[in-house]
Every structure is written in C-alpha cells, then in structure tokens.
ROTORZA-822101 format. One record per atom (N, C-alpha, C): residue number from 1; residue in one letter; x, y, z. Coordinates in pm, whole numbers, always signed. Layout:
// ROTORZA-822101
  num  residuo       u       v       w
  NUM        A       X       Y       Z
...
***
This chain:
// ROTORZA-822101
  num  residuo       u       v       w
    1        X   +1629   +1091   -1489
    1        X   +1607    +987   -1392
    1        X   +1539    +870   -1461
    2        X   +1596    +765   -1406
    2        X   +1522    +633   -1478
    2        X   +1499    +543   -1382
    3        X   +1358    +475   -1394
    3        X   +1291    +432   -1294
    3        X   +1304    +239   -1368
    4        X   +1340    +204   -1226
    4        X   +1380     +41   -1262
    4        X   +1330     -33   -1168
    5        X   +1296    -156   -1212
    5        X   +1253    -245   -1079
    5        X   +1143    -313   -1044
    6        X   +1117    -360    -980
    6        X   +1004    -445    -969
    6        X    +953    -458    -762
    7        X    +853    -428    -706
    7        X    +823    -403    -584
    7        X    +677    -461    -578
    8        X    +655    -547    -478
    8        X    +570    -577    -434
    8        X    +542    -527    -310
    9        X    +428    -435    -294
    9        X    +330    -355    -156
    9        X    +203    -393    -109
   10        X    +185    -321     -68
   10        X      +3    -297     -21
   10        X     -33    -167     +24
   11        X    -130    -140     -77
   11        X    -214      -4     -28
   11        X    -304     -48    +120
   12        X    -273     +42    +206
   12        X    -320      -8    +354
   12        X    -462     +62    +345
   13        X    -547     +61    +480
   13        X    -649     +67    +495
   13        X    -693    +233    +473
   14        X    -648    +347    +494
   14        X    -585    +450    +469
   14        X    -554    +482    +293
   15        X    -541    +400    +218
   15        X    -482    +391     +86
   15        X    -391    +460     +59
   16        X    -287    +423    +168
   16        X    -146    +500    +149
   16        X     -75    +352     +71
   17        X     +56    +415     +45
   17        X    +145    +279     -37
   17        X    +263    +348      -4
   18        X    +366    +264     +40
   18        X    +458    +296     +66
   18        X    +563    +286     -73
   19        X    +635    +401     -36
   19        X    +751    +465    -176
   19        X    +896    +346    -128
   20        X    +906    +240    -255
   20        X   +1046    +162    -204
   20        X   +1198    +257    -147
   21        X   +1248    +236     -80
   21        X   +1371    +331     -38
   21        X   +1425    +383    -132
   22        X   +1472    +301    -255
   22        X   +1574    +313    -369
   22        X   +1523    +418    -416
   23        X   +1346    +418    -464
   23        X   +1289    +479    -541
   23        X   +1297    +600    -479
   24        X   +1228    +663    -373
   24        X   +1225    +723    -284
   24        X   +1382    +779    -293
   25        X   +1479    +781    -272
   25        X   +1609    +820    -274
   25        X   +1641    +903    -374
   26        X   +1533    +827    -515
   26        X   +1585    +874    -690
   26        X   +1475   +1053    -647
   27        X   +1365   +1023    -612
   27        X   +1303   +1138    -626
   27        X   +1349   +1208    -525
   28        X   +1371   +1230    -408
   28        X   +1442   +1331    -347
   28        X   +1557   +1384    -364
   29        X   +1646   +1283    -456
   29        X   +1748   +1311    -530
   29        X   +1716   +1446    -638
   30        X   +1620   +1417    -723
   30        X   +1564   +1501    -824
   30        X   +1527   +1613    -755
   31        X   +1469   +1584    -628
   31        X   +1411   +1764    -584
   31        X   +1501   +1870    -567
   32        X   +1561   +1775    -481
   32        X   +1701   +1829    -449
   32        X   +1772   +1930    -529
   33        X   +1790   +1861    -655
   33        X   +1866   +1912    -751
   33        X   +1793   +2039    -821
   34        X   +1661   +2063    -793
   34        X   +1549   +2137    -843
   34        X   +1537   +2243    -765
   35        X   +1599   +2209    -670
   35        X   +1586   +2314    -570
   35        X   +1474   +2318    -440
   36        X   +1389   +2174    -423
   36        X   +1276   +2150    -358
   36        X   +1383   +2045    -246
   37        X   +1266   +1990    -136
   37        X   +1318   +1929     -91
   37        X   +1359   +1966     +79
   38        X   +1467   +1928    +126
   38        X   +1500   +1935    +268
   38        X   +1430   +1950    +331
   39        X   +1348   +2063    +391
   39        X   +1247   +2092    +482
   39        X   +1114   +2116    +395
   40        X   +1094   +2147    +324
   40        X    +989   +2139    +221
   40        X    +933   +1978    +182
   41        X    +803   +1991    +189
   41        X    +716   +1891    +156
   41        X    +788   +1834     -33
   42        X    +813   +1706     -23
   42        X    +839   +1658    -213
   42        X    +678   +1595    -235
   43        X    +648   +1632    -366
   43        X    +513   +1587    -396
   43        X    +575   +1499    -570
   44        X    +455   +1432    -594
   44        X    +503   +1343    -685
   44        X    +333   +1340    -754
   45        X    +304   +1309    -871
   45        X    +190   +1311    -953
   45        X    +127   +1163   -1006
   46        X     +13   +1157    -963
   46        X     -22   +1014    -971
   46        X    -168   +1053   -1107
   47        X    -181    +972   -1200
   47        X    -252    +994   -1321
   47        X    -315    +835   -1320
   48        X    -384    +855   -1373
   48        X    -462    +722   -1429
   48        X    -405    +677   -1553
   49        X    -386    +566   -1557
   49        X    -303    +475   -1667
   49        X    -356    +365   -1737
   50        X    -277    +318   -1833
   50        X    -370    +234   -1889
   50        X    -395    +121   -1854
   51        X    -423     -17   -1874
   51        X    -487    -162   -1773
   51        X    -487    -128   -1677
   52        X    -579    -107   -1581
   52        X    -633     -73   -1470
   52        X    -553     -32   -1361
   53        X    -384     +46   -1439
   53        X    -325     +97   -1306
   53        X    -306    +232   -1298
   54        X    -231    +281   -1243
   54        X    -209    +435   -1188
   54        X     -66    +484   -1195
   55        X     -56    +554   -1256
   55        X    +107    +623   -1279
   55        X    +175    +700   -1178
   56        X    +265    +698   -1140
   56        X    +373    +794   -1066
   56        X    +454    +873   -1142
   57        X    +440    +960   -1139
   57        X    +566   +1089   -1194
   57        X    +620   +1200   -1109
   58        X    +786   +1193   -1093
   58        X    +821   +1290    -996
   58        X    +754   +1456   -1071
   59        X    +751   +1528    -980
   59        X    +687   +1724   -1007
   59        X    +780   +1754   -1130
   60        X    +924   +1753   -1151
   60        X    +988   +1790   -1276
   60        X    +946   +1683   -1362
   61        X    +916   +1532   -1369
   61        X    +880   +1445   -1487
   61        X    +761   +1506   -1550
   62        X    +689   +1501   -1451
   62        X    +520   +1526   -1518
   62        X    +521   +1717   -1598
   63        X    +609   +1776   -1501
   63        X    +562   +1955   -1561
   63        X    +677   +1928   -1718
   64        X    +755   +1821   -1735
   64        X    +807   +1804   -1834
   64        X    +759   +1739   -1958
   65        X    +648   +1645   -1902
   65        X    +553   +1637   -2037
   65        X    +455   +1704   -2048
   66        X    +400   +1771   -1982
   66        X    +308   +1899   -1965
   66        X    +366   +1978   -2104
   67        X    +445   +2012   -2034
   67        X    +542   +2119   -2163
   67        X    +549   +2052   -2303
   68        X    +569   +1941   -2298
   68        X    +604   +1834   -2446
   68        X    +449   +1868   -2474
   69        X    +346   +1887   -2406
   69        X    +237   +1864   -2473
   69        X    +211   +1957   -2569
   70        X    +233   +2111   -2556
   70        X    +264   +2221   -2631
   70        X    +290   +2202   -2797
   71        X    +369   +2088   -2829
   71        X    +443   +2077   -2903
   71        X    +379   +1943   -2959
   72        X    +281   +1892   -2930
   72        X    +177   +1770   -2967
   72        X    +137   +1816   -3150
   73        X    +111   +1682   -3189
   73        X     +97   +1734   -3335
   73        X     -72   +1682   -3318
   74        X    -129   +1650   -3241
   74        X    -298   +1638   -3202
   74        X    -339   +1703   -3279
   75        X    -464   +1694   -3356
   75        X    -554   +1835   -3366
   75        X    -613   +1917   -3239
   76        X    -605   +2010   -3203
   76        X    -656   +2143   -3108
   76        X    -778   +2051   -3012
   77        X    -863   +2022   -3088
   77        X    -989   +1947   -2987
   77        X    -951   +1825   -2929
   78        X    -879   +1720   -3024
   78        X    -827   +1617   -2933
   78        X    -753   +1629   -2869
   79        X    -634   +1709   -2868
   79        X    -561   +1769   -2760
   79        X    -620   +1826   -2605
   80        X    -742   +1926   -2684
   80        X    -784   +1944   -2523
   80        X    -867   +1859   -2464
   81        X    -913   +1753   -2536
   81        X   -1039   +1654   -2491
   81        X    -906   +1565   -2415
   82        X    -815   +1518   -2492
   82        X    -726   +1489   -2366
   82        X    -657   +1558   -2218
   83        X    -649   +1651   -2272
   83        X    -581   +1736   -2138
   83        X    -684   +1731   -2031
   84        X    -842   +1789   -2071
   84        X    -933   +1773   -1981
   84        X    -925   +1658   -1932
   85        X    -944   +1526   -1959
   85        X    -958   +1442   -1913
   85        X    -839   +1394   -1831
   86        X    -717   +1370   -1847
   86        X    -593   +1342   -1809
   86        X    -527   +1409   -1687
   87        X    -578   +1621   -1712
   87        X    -573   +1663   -1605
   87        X    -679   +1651   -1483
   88        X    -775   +1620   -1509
   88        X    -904   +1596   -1448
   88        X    -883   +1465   -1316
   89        X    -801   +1410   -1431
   89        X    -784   +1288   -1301
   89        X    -652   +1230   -1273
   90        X    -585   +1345   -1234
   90        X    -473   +1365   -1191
   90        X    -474   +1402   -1043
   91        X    -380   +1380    -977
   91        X    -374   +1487    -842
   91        X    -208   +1442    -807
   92        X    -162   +1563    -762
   92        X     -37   +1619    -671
   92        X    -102   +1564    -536
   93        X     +33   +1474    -524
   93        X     +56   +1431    -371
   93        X    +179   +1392    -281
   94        X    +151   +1463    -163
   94        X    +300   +1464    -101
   94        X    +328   +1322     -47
   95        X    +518   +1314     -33
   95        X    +542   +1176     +41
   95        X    +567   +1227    +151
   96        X    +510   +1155    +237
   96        X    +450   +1186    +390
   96        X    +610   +1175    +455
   97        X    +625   +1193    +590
   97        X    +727   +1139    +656
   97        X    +806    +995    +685
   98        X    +686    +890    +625
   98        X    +744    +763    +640
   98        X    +761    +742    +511
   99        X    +721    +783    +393
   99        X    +770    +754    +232
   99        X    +670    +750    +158
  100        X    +553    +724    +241
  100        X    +406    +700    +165
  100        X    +340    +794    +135
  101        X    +260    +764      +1
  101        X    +207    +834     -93
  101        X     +57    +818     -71
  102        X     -51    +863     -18
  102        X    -207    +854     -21
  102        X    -266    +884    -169
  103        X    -259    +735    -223
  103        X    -335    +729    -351
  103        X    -462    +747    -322
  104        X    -549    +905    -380
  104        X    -704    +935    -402
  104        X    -816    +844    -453
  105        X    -925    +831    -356
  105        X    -976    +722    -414
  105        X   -1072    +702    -504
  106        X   -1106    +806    -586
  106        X   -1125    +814    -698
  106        X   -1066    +788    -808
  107        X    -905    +776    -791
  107        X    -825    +712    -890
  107        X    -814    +535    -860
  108        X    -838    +515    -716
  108        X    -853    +382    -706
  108        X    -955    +309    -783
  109        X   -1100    +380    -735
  109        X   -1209    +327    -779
  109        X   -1173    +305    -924
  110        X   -1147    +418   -1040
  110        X   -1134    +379   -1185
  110        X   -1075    +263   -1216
  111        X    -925    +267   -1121
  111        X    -859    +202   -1164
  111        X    -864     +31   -1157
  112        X    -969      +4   -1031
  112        X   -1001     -97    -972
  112        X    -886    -149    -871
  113        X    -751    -146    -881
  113        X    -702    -151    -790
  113        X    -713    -234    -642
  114        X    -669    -282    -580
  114        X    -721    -311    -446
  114        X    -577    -322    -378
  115        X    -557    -401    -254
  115        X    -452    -339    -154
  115        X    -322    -448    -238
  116        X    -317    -552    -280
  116        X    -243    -660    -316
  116        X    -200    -531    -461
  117        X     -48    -508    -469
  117        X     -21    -461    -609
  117        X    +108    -437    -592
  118        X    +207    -373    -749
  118        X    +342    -423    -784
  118        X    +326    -298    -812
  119        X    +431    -228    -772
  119        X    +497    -143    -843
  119        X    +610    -172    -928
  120        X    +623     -97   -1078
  120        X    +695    -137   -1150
  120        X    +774      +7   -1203
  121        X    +912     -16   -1267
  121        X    +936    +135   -1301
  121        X    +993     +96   -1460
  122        X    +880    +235   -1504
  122        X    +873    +202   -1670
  122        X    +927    +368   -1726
  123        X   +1113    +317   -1650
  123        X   +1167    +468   -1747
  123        X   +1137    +608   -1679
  124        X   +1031    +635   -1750
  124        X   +1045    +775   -1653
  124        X    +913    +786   -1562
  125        X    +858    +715   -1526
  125        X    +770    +675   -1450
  125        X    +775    +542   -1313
  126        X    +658    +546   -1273
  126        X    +621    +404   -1201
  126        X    +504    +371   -1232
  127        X    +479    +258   -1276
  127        X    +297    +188   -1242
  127        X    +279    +131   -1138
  128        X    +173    +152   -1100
  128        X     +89     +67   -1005
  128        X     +13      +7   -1006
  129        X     +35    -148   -1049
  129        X     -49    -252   -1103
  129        X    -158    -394    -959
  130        X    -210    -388   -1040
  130        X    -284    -570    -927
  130        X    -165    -594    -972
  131        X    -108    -673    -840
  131        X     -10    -764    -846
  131        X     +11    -885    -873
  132        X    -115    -985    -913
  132        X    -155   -1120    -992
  132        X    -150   -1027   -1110
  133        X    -240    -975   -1219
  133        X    -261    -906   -1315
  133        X     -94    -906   -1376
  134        X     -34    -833   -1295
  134        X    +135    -817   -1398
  134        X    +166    -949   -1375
  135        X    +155   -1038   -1250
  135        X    +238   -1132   -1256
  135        X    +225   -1226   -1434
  136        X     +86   -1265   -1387
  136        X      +2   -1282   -1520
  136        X     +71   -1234   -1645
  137        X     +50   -1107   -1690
  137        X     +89   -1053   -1726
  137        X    +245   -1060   -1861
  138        X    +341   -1074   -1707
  138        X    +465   -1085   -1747
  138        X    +468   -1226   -1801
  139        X    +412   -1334   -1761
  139        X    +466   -1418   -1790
  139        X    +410   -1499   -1904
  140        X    +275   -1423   -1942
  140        X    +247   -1412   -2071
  140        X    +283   -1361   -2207
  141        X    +357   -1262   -2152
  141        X    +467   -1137   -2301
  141        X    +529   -1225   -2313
  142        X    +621   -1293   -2178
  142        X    +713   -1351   -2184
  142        X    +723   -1507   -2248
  143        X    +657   -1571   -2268
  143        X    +577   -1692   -2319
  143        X    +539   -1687   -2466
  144        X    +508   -1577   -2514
  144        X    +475   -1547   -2614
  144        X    +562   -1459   -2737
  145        X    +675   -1444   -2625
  145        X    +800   -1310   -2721
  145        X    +930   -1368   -2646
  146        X    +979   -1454   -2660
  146        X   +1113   -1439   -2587
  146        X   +1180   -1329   -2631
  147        X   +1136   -1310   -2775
  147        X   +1300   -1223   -2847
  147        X   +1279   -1092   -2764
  148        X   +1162   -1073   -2681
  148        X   +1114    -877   -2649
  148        X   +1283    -877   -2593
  149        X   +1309    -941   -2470
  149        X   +1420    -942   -2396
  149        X   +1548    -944   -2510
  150        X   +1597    -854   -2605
  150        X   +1725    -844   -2709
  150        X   +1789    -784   -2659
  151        X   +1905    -782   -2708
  151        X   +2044    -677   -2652
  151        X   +1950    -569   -2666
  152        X   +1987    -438   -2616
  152        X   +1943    -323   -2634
  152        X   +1984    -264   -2796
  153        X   +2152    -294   -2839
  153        X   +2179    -198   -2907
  153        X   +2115    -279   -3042
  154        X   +2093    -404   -3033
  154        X   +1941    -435   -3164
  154        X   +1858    -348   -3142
  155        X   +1762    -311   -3095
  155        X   +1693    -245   -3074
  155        X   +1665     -84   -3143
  156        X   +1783     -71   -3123
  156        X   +1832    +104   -3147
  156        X   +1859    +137   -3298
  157        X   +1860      -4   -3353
  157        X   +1860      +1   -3527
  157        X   +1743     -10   -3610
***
C-alpha cells in the first residue's frame, strides 16, 4: 500500500481527526485482505515522528517494520534504547464509526501539535503535521531544490 496526498483537517475538541475517505478506503482495503475488518474494529498505529509530527501506520505496516527491526544492524543497546523509546510512545488505535482516529494526548503534547494540521502520505505511512509548518515547509524545499521534483527513473540510478 502506498500512501499519497496531501489533506488538510482539524483535530477537534475531543482530539479525534478525521481519516480522508480515499485513505480510509486504502486501510480497510488492507484489513480486509488480512483477514480483519467487516464487523471487527480496524486499528491503525500512531508513533511520534520527527519535526513535531505524529505518524500513522496501518496494523500490517507497523507489525512489518517491527519484524524488519529483528534484522537491524544497530548495536544490541541502541537497538533497545530505541525500541523502548519508540514503543513507549506508541499506541494502537481504532477508526471509530465515522473514520476518526483519537490521537492520545500525550503524543499531542510531545508533538506540539494543535487542531490546525495536514495530513500528508509519505509511502508507507501518513504524517501529521501543523499545517502552516509544512506549508512553510514545502515551499521552502521547494525554493531551494527545484531539481528534488526529477523524473523518478533518474532517481533509481
């Protein structure tokens, strides 16, 4: 699954955020296929990320780098000094009946976060950014790199 796009929300008073349809479609798509889903609750994994946002990963993305982690060339202590920490401030959370996700607010607080923010989809994920911050952001990479935007198959060489 590959996550694309660009969404502007608001975490409501509640600090729920609503899941865009498309997106929402891709992960029940995935449960589906997993064998989760229909009458069963879909849950999705929200992590702390880097510039002050918060990650989305569907239950098969995240138990799939879980597993990659196994296979980390880390040394043993930095490995688990990450895992502690990474799993620590993580949490499994279901999408409710209307699509929304109740981001924990302990991941808010770190993250600083507030109700104005963009969801973005980076591949096999989503971020959840301040939505000035990326705007910012983008149009600074962009200002500063035209070439980032190349054919792809440059890229691949």
């Amino acid at each position: 699954m590959v996550f694309t796009g660009t969404y502007e929300h608001t975490i409501d008073a509640k600090n729920r955020l609503a899941v865009p349809s498309d997106i929402r479609s891709q992960i029940l798509g995935e449960a589906a296929r997993n064998g989760k889903g229909g009458d069963s609750p879909v849950f999705v994994y929200i992590t702390l990320g880097e510039d002050q946002s918060l990650n989305l990963y569907t239950e098969a993305r995240f138990e799939q780098r879980s597993a990659e982690l196994d296979r980390s060339e880390l040394p043993a202590d930095k490995l688990l000094e990450y895992e502690q920490v990474m799993y620590s401030l993580t949490a499994r959370v279901e999408i409710d009946q209307q699509g929304r996700v109740r981001l924990p607010e302990h991941l808010l607080e770190r993250s600083g976060l507030k109700s104005e923010v963009t969801l973005i989809g980076v591949k096999d994920h989503l971020e959840i950014r301040d939505r000035k911050q990326w705007r910012e952001r983008v149009e600074k990479v962009l200002s500063e790199n035209r070439s980032l935007l190349m054919n792809p198959r440059r890229a691949m060489k």
